[in-house]
mmCIF file of the C-alpha atoms, coordinates in Angstrom:
data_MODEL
# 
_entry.id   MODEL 
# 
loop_
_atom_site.group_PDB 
_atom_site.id 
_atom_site.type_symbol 
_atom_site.label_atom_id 
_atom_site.label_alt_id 
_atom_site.label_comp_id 
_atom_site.label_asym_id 
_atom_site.label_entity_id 
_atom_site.label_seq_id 
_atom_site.pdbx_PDB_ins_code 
_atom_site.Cartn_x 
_atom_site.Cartn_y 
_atom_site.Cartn_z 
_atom_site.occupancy 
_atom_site.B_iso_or_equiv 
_atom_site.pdbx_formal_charge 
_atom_site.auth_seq_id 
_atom_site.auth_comp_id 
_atom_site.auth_asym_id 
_atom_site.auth_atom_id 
_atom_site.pdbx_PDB_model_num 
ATOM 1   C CA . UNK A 1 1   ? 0.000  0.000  0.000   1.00 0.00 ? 1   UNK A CA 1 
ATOM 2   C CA . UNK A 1 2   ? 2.910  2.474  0.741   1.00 0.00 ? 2   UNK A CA 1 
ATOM 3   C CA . UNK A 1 3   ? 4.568  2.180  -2.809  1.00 0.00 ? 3   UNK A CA 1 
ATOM 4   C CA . UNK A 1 4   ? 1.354  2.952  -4.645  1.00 0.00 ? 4   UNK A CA 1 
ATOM 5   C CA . UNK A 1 5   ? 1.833  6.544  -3.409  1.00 0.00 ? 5   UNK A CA 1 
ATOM 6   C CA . UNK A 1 6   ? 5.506  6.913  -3.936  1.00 0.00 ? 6   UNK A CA 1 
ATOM 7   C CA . UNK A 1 7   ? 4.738  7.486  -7.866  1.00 0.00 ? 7   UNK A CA 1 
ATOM 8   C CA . UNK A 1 8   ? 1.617  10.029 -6.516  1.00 0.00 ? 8   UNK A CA 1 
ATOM 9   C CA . UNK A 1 9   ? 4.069  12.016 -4.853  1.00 0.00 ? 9   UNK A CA 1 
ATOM 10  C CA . UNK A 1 10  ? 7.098  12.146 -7.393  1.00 0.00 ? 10  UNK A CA 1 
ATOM 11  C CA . UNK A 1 11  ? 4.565  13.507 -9.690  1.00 0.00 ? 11  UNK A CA 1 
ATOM 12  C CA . UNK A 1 12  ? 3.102  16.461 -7.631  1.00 0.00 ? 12  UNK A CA 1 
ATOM 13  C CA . UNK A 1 13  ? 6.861  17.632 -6.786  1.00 0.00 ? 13  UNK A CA 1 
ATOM 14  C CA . UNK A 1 14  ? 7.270  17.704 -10.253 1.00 0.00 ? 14  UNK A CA 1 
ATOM 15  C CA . UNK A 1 15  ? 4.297  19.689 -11.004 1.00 0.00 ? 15  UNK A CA 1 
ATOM 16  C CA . UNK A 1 16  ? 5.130  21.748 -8.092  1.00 0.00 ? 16  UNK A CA 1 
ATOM 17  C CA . UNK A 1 17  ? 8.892  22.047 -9.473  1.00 0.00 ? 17  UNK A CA 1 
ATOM 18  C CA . UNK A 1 18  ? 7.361  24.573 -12.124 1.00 0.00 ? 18  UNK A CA 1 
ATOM 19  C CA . UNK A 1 19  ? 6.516  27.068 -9.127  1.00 0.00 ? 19  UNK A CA 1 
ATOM 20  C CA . UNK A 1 20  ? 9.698  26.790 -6.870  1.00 0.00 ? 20  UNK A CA 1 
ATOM 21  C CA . UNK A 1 21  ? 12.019 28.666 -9.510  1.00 0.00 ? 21  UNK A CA 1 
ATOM 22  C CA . UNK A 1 22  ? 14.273 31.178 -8.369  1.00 0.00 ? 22  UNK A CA 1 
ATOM 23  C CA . UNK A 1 23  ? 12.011 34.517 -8.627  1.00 0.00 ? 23  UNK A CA 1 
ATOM 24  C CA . UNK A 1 24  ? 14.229 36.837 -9.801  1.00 0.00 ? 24  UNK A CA 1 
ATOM 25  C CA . UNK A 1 25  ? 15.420 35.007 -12.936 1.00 0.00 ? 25  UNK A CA 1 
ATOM 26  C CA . UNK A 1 26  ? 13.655 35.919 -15.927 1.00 0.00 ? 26  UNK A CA 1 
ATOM 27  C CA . UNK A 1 27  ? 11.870 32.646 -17.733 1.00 0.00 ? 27  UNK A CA 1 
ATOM 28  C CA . UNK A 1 28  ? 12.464 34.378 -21.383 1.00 0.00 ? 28  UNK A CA 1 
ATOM 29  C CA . UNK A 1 29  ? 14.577 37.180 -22.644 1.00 0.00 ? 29  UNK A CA 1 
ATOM 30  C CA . UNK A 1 30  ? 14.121 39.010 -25.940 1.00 0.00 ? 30  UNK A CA 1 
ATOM 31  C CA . UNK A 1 31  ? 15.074 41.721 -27.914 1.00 0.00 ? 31  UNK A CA 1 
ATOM 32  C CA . UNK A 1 32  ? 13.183 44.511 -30.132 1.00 0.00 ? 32  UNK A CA 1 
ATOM 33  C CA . UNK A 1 33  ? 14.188 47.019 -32.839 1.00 0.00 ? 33  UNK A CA 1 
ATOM 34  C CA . UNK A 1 34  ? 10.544 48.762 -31.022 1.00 0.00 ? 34  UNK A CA 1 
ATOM 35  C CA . UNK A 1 35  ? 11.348 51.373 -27.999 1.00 0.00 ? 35  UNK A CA 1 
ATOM 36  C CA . UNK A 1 36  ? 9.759  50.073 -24.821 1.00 0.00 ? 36  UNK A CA 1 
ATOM 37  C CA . UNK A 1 37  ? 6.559  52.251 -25.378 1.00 0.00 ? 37  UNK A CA 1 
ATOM 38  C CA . UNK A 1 38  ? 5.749  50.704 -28.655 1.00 0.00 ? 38  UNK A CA 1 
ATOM 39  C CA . UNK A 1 39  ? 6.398  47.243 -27.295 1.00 0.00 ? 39  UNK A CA 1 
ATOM 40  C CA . UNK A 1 40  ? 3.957  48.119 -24.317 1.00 0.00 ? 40  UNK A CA 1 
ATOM 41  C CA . UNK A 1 41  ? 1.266  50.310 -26.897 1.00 0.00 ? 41  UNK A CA 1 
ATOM 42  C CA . UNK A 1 42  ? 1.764  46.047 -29.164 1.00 0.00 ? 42  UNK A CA 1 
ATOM 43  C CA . UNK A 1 43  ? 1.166  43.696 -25.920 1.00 0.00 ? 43  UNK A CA 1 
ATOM 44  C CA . UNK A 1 44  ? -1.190 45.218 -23.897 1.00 0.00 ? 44  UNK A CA 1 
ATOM 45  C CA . UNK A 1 45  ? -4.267 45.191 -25.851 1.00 0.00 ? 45  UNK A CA 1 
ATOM 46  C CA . UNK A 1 46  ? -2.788 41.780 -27.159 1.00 0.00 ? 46  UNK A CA 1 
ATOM 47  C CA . UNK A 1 47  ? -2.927 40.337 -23.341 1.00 0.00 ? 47  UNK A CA 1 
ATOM 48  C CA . UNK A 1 48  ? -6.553 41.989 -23.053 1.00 0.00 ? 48  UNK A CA 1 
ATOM 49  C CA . UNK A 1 49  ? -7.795 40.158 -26.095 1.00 0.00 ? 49  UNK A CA 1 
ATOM 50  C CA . UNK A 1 50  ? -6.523 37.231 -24.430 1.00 0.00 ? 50  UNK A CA 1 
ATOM 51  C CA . UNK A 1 51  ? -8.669 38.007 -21.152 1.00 0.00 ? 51  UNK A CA 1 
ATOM 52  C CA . UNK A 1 52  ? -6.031 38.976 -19.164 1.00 0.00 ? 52  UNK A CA 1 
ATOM 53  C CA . UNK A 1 53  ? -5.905 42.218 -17.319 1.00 0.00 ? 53  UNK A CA 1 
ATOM 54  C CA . UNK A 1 54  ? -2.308 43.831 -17.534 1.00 0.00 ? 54  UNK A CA 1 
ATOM 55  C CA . UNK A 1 55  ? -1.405 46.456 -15.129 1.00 0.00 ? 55  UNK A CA 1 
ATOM 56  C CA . UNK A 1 56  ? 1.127  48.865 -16.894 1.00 0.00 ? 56  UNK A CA 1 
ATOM 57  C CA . UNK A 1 57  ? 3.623  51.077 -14.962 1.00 0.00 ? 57  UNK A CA 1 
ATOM 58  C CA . UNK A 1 58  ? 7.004  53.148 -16.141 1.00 0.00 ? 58  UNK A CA 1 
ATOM 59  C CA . UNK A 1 59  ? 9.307  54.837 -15.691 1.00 0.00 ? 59  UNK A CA 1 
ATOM 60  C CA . UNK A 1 60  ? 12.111 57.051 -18.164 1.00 0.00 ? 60  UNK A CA 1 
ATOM 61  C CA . UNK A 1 61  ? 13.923 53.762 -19.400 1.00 0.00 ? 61  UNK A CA 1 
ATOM 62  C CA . UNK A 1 62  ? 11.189 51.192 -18.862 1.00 0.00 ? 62  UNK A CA 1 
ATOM 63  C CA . UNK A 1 63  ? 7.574  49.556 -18.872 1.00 0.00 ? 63  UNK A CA 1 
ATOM 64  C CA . UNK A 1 64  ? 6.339  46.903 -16.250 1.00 0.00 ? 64  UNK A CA 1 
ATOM 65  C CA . UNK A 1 65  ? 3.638  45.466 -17.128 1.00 0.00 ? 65  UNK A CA 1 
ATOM 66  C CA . UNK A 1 66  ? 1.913  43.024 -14.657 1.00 0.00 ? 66  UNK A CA 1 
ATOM 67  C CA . UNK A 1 67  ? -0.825 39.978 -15.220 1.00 0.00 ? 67  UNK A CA 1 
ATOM 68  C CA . UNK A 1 68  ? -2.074 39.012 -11.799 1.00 0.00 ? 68  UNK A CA 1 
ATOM 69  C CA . UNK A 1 69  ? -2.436 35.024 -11.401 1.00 0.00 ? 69  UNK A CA 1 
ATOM 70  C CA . UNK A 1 70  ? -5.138 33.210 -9.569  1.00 0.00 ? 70  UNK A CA 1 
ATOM 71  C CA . UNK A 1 71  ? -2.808 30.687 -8.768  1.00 0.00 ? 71  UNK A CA 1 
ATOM 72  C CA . UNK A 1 72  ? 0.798  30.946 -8.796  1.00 0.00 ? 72  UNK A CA 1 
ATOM 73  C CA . UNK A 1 73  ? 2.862  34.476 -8.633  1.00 0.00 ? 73  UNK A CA 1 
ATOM 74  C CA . UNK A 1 74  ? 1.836  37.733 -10.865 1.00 0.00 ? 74  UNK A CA 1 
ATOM 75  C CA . UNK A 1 75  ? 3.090  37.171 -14.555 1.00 0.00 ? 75  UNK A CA 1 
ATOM 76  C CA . UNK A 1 76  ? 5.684  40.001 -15.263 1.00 0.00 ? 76  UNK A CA 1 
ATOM 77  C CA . UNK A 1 77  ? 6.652  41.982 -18.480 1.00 0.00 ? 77  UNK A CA 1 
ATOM 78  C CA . UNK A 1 78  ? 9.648  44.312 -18.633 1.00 0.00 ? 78  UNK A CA 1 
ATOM 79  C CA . UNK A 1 79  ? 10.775 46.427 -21.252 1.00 0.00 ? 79  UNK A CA 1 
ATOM 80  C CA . UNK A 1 80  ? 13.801 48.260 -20.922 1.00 0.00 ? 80  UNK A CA 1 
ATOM 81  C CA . UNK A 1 81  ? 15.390 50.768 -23.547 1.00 0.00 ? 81  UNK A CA 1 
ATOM 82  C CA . UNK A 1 82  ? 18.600 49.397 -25.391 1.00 0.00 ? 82  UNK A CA 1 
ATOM 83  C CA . UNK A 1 83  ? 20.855 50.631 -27.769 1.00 0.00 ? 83  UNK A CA 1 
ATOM 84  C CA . UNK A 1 84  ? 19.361 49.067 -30.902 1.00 0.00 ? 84  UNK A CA 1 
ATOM 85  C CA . UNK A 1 85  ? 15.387 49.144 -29.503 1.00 0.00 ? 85  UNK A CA 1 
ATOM 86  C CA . UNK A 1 86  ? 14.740 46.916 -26.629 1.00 0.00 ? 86  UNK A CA 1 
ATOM 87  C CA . UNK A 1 87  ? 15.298 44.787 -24.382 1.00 0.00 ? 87  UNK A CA 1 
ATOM 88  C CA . UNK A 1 88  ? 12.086 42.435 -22.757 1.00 0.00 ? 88  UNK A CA 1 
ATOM 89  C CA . UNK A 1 89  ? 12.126 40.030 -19.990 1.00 0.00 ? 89  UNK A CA 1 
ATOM 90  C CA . UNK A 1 90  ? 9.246  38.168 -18.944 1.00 0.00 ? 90  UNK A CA 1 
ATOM 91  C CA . UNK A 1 91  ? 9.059  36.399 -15.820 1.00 0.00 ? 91  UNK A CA 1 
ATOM 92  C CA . UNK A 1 92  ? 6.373  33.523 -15.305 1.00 0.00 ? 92  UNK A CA 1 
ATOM 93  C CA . UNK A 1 93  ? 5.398  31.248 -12.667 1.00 0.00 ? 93  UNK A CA 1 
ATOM 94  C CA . UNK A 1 94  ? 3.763  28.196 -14.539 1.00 0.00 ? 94  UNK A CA 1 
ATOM 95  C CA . UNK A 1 95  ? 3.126  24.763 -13.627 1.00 0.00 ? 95  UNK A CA 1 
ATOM 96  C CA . UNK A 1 96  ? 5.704  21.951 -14.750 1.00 0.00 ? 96  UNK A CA 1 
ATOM 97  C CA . UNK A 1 97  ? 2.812  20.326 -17.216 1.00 0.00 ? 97  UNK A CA 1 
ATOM 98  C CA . UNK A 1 98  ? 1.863  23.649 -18.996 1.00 0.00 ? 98  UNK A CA 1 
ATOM 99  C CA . UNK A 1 99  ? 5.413  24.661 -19.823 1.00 0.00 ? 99  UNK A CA 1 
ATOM 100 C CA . UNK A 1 100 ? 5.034  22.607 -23.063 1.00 0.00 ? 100 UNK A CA 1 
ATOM 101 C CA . UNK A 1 101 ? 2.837  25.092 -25.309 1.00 0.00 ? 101 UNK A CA 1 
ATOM 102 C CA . UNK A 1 102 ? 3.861  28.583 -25.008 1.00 0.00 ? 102 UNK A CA 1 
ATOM 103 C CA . UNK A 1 103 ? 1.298  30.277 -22.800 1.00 0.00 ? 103 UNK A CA 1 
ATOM 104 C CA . UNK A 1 104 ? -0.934 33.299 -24.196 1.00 0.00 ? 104 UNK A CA 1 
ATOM 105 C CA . UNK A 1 105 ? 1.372  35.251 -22.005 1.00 0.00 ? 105 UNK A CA 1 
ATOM 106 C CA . UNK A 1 106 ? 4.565  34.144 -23.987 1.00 0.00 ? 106 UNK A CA 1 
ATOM 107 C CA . UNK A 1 107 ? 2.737  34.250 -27.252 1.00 0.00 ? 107 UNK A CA 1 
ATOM 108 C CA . UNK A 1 108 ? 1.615  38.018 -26.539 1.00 0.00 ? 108 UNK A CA 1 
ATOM 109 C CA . UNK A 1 109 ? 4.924  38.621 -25.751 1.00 0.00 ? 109 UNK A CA 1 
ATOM 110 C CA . UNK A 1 110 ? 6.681  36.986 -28.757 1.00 0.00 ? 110 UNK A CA 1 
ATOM 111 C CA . UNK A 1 111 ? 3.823  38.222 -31.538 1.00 0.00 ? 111 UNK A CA 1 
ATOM 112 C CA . UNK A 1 112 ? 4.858  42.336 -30.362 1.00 0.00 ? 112 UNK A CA 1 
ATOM 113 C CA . UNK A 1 113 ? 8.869  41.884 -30.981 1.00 0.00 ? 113 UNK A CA 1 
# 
């Protein structure tokens, strides 16, 4: 009776293993010829039509935008200003068996470089 819920619990750490990443390393970094504001004025209404509702902050060199989560941490967005356009780092807190299809997060992300 005990091994039949060894295999239970391997598999919930490694759905769990998804969430325990280090927080301050970014999940996907790209780069844009767009400035940070045009990035930002592309993904926003793209994460809206997605039914997501991004909170967008900024400062002189950047744009944060935030997607809260139900479940796991917010979803974060950064765009900072680079030499040839910009620079975009997107942090996000997914479960182990959803990281195989890019999330409508990603794919907003991606579809505005």
């Amino acid at each position: 009776m005990r091994f039949s819920t060894v295999p239970a619990v391997a598999f919930a750490s490694a759905l769990l293993a998804g969430c325990a990443s280090a927080p301050n390393d970014p999940t996907l970094t790209l780069q844009t010829k767009k400035t940070p504001a045009q990035y930002a004025e592309c993904v926003v209404p793209k994460l809206q039509g997605h039914s997501l509702n991004p909170t967008v902050s900024q400062t002189q060199r950047s744009y944060r935008i935030v997607v809260p989560s139900k479940v796991a941490a917010d979803d974060v967005l950064e765009a900072y200003k680079a030499p040839d356009g910009g620079k975009i780092f997107l942090y996000e807190r997914q479960l182990l068996a959803s990281s195989f299809v890019p999330s409508s997060f990603e794919r907003a992300a991606q579809e505005c470089i």
